[in-house]
C-alpha positions in Angstrom: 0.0 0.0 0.0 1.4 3.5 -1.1 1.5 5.0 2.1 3.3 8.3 1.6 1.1 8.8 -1.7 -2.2 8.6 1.1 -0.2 11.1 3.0 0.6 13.6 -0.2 -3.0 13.4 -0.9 -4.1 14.1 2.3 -1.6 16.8 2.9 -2.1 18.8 -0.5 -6.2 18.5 0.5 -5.6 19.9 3.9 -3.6 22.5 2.4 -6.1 24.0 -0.1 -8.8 23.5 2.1 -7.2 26.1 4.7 -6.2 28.2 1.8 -10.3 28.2 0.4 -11.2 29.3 4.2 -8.8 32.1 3.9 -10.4 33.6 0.7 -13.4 32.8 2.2 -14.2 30.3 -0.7 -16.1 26.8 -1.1 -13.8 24.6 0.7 -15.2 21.7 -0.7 -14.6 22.3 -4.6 -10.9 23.0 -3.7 -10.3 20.0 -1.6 -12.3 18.2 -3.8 -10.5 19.6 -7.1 -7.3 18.7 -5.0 -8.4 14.9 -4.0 -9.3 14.3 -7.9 -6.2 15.8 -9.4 -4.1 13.7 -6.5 -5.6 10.4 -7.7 -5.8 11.1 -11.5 -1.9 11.9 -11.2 -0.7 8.6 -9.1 -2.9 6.3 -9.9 -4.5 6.7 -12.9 -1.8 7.9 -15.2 1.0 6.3 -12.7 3.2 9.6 -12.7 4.4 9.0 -9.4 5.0 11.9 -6.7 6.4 14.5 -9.1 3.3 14.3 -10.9 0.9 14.9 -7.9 2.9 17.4 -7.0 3.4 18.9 -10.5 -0.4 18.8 -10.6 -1.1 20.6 -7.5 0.7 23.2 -8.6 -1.3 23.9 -11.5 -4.3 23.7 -9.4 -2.7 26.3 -7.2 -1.4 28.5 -10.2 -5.2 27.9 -12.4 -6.9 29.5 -9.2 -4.8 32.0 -9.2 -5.4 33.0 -12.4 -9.2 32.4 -12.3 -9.5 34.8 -9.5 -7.2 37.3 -11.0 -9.3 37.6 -14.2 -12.5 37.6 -11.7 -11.3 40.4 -9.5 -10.4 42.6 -12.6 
């Protein structure tokens, strides 16, 4: 069983779920969006931890974009 993965996933969910209560956003859809990018990346298209963490990031860097364009 892929321990650390488990922990990654359930790391990079906690993480964006505190960062959705700080902008005072649903904190579902981002842990949710989070979860789902977590086990497409490691399980589905077997990229290992790089991937998850690749993907994360490009979670991180799509909301930040979407709410750039929305506050403008």
């Amino acid at each position: 069983m892929p321990y650390l993965l488990i922990l990654m996933i359930v790391a990079c969910a906690i993480f964006f779920h505190r960062a959705a209560e700080f902008e005072n956003e649903s904190s579902l859809v981002w842990t949710g969006l989070s979860v789902v990018i977590s086990v497409v990346t490691l399980f589905f298209l077997h990229w290992g931890w790089p991937g998850c963490l690749l993907g994360q990031i490009g979670l991180f860097a799509g909301i930040t974009v979407l709410r750039m364009l929305r506050k403008s």
